[in-house]
Every structure is written in structure tokens, then in C-alpha cells.
Residue frames as a rotation matrix with the C-alpha (Angstrom) as fourth column:
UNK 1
-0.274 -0.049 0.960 -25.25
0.562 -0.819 0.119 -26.49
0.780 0.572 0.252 57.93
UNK 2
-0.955 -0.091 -0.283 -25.06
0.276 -0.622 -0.733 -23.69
-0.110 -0.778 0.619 60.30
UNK 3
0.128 0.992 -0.006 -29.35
0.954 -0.125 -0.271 -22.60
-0.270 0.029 -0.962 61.19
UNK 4
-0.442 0.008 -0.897 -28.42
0.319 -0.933 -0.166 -18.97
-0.838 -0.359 0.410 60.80
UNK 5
-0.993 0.078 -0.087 -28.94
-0.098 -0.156 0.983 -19.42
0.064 0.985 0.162 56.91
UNK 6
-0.501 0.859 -0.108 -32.45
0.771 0.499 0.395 -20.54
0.393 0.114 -0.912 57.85
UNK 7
-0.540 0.389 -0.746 -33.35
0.786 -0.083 -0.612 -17.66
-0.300 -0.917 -0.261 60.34
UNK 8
0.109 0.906 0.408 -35.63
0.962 -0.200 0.188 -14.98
0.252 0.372 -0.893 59.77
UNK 9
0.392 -0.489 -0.779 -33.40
0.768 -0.292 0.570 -12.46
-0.506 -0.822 0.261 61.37
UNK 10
0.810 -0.539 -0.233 -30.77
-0.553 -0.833 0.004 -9.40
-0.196 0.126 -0.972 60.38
UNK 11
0.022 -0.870 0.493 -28.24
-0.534 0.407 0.741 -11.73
-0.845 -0.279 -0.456 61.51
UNK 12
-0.183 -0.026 0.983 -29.65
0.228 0.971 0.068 -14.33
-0.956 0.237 -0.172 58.95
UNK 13
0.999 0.040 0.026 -30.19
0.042 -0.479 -0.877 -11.72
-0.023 0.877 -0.480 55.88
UNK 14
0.338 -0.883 -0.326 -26.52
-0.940 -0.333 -0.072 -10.61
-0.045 0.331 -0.943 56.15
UNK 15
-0.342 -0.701 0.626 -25.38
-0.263 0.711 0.652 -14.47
-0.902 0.058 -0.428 56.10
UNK 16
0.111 0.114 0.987 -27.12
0.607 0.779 -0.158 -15.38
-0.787 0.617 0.017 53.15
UNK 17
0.992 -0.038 -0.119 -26.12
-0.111 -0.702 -0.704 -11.97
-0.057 0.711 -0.700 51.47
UNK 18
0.292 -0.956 0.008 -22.66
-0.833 -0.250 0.494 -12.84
-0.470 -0.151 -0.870 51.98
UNK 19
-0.469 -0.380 0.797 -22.91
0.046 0.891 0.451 -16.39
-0.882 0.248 -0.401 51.04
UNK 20
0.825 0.339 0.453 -24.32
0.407 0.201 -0.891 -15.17
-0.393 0.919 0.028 47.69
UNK 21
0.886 -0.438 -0.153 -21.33
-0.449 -0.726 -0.522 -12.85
0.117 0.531 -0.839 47.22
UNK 22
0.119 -0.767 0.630 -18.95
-0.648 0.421 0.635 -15.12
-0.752 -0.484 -0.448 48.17
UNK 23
0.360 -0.015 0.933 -20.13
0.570 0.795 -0.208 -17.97
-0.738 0.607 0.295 45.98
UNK 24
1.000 -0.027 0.004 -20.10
-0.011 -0.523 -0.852 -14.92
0.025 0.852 -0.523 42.69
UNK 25
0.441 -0.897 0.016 -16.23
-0.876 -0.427 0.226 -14.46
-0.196 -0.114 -0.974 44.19
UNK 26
-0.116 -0.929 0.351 -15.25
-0.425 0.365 0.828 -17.51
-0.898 -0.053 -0.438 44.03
UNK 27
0.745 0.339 0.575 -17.14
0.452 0.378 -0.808 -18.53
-0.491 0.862 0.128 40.71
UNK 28
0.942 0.317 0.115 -15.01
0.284 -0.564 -0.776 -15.89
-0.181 0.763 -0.621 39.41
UNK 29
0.210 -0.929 0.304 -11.48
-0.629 0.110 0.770 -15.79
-0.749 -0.353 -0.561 41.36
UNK 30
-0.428 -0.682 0.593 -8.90
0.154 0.591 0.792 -17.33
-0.890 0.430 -0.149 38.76
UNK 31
0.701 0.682 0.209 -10.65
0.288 -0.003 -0.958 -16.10
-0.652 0.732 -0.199 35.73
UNK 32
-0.585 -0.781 0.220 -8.73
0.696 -0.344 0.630 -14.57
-0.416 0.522 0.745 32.59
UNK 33
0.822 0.570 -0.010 -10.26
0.337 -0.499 -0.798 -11.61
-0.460 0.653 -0.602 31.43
UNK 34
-0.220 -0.898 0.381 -8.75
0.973 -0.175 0.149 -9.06
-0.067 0.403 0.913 29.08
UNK 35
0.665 0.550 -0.506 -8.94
0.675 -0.733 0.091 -5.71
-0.321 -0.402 -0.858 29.07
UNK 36
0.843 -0.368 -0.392 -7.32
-0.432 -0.898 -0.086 -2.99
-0.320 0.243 -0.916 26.46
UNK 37
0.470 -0.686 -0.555 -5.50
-0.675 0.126 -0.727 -5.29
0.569 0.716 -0.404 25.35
UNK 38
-0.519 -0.837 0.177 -3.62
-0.750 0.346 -0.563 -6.82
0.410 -0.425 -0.807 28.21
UNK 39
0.136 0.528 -0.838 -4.69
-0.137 0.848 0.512 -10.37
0.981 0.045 0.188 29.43
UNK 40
-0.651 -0.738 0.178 -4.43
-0.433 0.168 -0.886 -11.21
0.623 -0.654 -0.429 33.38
UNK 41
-0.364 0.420 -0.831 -5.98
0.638 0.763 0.106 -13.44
0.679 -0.492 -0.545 36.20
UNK 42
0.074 0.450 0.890 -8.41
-0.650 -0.655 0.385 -11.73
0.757 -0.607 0.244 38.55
UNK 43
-0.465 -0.545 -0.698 -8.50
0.102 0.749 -0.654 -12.65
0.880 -0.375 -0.292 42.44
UNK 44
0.158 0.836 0.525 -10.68
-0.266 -0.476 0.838 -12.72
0.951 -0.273 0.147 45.00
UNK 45
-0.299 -0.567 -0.767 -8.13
0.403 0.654 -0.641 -13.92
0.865 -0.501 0.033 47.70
UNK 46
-0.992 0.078 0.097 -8.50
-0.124 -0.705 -0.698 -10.58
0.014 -0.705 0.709 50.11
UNK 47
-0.545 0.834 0.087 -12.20
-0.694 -0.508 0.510 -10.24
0.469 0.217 0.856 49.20
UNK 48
0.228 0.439 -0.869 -13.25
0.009 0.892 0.452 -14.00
0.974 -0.111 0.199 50.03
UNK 49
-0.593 -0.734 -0.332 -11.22
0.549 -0.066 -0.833 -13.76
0.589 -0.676 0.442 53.04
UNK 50
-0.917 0.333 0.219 -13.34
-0.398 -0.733 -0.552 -10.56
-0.023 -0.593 0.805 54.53
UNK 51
0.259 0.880 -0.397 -16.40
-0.580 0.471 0.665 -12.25
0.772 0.058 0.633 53.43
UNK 52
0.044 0.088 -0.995 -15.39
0.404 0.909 0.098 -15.65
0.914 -0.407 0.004 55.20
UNK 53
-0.904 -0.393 -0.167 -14.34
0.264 -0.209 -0.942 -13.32
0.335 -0.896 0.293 58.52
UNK 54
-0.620 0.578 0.531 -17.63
-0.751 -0.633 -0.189 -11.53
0.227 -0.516 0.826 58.76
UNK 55
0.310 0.576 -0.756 -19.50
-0.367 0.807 0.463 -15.03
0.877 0.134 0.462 58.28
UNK 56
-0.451 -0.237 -0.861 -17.17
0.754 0.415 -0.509 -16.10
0.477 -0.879 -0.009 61.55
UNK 57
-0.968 -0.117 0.222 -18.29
-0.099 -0.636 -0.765 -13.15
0.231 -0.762 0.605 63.19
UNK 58
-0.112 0.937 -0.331 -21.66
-0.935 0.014 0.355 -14.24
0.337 0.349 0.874 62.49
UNK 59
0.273 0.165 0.948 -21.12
-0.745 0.660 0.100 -17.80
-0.609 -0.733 0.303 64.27
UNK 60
0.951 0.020 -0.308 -20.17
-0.228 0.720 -0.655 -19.70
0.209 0.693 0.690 60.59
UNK 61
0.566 -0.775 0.281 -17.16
-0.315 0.112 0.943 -21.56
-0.762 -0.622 -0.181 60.96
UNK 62
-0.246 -0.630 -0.737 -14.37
-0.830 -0.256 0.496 -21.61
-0.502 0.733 -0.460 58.18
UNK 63
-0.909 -0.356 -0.218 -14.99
-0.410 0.661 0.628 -25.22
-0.080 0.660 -0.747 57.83
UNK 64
-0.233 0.887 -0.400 -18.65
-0.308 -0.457 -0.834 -25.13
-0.922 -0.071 0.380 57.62
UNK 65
-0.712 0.358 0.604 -20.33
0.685 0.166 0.709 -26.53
0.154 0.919 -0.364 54.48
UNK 66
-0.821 0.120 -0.558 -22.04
-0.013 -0.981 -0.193 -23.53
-0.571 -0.151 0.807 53.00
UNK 67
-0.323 0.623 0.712 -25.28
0.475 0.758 -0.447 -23.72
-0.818 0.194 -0.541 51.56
UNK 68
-0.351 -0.042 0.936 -26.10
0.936 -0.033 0.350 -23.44
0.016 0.999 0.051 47.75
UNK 69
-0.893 0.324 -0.314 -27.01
-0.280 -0.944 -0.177 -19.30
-0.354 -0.070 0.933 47.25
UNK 70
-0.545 0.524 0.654 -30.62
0.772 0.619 0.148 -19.28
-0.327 0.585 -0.742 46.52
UNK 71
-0.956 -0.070 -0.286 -30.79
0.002 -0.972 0.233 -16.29
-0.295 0.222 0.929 44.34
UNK 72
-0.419 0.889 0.186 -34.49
0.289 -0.064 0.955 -16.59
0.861 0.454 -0.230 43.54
UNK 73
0.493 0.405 -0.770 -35.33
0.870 -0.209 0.446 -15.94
0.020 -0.890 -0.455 47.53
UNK 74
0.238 -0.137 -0.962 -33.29
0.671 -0.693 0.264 -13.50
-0.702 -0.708 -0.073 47.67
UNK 75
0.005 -0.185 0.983 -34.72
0.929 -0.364 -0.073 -10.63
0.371 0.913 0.170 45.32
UNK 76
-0.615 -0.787 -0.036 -33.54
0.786 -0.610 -0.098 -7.52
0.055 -0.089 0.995 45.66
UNK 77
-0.884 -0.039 0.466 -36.09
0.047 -0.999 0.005 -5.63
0.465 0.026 0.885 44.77
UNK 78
0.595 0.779 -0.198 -38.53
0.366 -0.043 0.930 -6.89
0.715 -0.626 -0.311 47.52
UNK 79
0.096 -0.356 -0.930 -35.67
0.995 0.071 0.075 -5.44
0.040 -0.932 0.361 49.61
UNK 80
-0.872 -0.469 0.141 -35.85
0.463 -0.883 -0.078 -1.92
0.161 -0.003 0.987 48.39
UNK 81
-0.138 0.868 -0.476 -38.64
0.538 -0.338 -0.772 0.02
-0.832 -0.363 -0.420 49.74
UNK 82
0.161 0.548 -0.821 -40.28
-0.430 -0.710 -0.558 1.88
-0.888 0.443 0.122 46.45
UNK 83
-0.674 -0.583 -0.453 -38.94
-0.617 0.107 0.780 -0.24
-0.406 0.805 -0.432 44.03
């Protein structure tokens, strides 16, 4: 696993905010929903994609094993200031 996920950093907040939104995309890519009636597969082909580029731009490599999100570390609202 790439250390960046480990680091204490900018660099290492925005990788493990991406690799939570990624995982949510791809949990969700290929669903059926419906909506008003009409039924249809959602996709997260383009979205995953930009995710996976900024993660290269960030030093992760495509084939990389990505570690599990760990959405209890990373609460939001110790990241907003007044909240």
C-alpha cells in the first residue's frame, strides 16, 4: 500500500478523501435506481476515472491495492472549523 494514505500531510488528507469517494462510486456504479417512473443503470465510469487520475497525480499507481476507507477517522466535522 502506497505510505501516502498513512501521512499526516495535505497530500495525505486529499488521498484518503478520494479513496473514500471512490470506494462510495464504485459501491454504487452499476446500480438500478428508478426515478419517475423510468428504471436505468447509473455510472461512475468518468467520475472513477478523475478520481483514479488525481490519486496518480498524487504518486498512487492505477494498480495499487487501495486501502479499506476508514470513515470513522475521517469525520467531517472535526474538519470544519465551527462545527
Amino acid at each position: 500500500m502506497n505510505p501516502i494514505f498513512d501521512e499526516k500531510t495535505r497530500d495525505g488528507e486529499i488521498a484518503r478523501a478520494l479513496n473514500i469517494a471512490l470506494h462510495a462510486l464504485s459501491v454504487h456504479s452499476g446500480a438500478q435506481v428508478t426515478m419517475e417512473g423510468e428504471t436505468f443503470t447509473i455510472n461512475f465510469t468518468r467520475e472513477s476515472a478523475a478520481i483514479m487520475h488525481a490519486l496518480k497525480l498524487l504518486g498512487v499507481q492505477p494498480t495499487e491495492t487501495l486501502p479499506a476507507p476508514d470513515l470513522d477517522a475521517f469525520d467531517l466535522r472535526k474538519k470544519i472549523p465551527g462545527v
